[in-house]
C-alpha positions as CSV (number, residue, x, y, z in Angstrom):
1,X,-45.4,48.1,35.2
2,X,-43.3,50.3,37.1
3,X,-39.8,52.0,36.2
4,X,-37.6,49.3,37.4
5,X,-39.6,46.5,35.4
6,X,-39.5,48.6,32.0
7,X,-35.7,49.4,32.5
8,X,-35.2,45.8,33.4
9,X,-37.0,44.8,29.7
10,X,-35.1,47.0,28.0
11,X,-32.1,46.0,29.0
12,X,-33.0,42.5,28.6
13,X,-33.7,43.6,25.2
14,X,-30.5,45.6,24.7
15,X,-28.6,42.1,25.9
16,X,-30.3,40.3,23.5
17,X,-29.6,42.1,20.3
18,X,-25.5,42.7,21.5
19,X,-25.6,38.9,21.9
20,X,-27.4,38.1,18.9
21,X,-25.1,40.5,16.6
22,X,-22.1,38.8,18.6
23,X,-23.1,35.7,17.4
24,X,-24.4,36.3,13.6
25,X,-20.7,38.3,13.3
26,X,-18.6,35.2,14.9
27,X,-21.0,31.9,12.9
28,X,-21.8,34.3,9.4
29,X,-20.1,37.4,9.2
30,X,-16.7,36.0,9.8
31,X,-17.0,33.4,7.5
32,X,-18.3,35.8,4.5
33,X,-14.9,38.0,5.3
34,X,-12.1,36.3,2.6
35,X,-8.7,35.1,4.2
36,X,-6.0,37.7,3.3
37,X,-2.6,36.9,1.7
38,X,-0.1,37.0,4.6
39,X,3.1,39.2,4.4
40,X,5.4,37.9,2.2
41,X,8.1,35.8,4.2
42,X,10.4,35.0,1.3
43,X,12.2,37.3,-1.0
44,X,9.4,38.0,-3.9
45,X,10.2,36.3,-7.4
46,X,8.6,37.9,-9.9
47,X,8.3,36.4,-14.3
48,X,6.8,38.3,-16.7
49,X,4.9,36.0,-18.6
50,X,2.5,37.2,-22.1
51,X,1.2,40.6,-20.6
52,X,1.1,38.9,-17.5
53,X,2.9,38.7,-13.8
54,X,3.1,36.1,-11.7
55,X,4.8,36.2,-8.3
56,X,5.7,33.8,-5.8
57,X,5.3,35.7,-2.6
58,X,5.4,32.9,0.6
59,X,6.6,29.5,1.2
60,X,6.6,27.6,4.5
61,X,7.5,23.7,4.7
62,X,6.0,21.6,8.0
63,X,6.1,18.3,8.8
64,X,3.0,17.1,7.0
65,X,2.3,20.3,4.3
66,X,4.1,22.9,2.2
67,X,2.4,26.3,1.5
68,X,3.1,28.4,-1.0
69,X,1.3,32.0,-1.5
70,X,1.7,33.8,-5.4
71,X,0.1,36.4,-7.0
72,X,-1.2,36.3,-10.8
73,X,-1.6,39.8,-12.4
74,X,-3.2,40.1,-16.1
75,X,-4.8,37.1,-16.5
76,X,-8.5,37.2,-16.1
77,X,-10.2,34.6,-14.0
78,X,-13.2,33.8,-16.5
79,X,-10.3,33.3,-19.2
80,X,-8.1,31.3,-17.1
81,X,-7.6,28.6,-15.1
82,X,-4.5,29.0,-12.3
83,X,-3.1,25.8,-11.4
84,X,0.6,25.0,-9.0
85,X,2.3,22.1,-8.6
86,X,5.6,21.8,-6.3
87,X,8.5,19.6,-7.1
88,X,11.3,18.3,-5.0
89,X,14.5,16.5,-7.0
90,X,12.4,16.3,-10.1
91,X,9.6,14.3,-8.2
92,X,6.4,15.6,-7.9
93,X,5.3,16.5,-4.4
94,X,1.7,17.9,-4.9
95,X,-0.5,19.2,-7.4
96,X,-3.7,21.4,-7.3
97,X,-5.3,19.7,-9.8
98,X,-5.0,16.4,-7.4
99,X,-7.4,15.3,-4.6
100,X,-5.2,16.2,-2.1
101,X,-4.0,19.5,-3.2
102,X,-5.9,22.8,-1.9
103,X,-5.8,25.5,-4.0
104,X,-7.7,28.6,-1.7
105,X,-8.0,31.7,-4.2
106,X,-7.9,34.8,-1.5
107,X,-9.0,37.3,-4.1
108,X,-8.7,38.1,-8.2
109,X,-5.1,37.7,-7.8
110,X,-4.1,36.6,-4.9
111,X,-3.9,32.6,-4.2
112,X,-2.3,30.2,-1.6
113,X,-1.6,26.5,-2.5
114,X,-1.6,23.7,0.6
115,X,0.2,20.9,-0.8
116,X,-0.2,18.0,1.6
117,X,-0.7,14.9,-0.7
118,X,2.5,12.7,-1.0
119,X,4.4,14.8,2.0
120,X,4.5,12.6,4.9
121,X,4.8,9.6,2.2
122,X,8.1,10.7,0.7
123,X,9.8,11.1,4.1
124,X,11.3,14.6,2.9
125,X,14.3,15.7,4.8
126,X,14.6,18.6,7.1
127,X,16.0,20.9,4.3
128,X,14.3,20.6,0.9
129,X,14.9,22.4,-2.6
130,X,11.7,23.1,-4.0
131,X,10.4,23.4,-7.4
132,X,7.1,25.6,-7.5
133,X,5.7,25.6,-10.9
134,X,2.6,28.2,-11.6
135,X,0.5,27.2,-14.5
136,X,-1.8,29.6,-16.0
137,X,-4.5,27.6,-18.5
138,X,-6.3,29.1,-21.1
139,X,-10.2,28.3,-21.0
140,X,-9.6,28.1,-25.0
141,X,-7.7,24.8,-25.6
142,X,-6.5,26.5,-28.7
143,X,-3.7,28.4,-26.7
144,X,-1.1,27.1,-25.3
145,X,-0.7,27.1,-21.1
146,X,1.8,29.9,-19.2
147,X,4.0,27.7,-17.2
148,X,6.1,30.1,-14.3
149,X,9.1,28.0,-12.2
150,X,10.0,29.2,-9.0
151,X,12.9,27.4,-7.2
152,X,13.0,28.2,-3.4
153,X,15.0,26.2,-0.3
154,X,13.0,25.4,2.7
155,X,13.8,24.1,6.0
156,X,10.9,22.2,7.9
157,X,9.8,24.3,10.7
158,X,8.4,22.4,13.5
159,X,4.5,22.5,14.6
């Protein structure tokens, strides 16, 4: 083998293990990396609940969802359930204890609620009042639930 050939394998080589790490950091790494609560884009409510905080911290309303982003602070996670449900004139909209409710928990505290069940079924107007209720469950049916209500307008922003 002469130079060219073994500087031609070695960077064949090189190639190979940049494209390889490319692609176990875009198919693995990526997806072991947890989603991050976005910057809060409503003003912060904030109840003081039984040693406890819970925050709402976002909010957004489209045609065919409604997020909502809230923090939980001294509750622990092998103690308690979390649970949200959103309301609009006293009806309920969606539920994360339903099918079609996603609850995404970002971290120990940090969770973000896609409601998307009875949305594009209640024909919601553009500008919507909305009831977020945060539930915080005891594991120990003996104890009574933390319930935390959050009222926030929205106007549907457009996809």
């Amino acid at each position: 083998m002469n130079k060219k050939e073994k500087k031609f394998i070695i960077a064949m080589i090189v190639l190979a293990v940049v494209v390889l790490g490319a692609i176990w950091y875009l198919k693995v790494g990526y997806l072991l990396k947890k989603p991050e609560m976005p910057e809060a884009n409503i003003a912060i409510q904030t109840q003081m609940v039984d040693g406890g905080a819970i925050s709402l911290r976002n909010a957004d309303y489209t045609g065919n969802q409604i997020k909502v982003g809230y923090e939980v602070k001294g509750f622990g996670l092998t103690e308690y359930n979390i649970a949200c449900e959103l309301y609009h004139d006293g009806h309920l909209i969606s539920t994360s204890g339903s099918t079609g409710g996603g609850l995404i928990e970002l971290d120990e505290k940090h969770y973000y609620f896609i409601g998307y069940e009875n949305i594009t079924e209640m024909n919601l107007p553009e500008s919507i009042h909305l009831n977020v209720e945060i539930k915080v469950i005891p594991n120990d049916f003996r104890q009574k639930s933390i319930t935390s209500s959050f009222d926030v307008s929205l106007d549907k922003k457009v996809q």
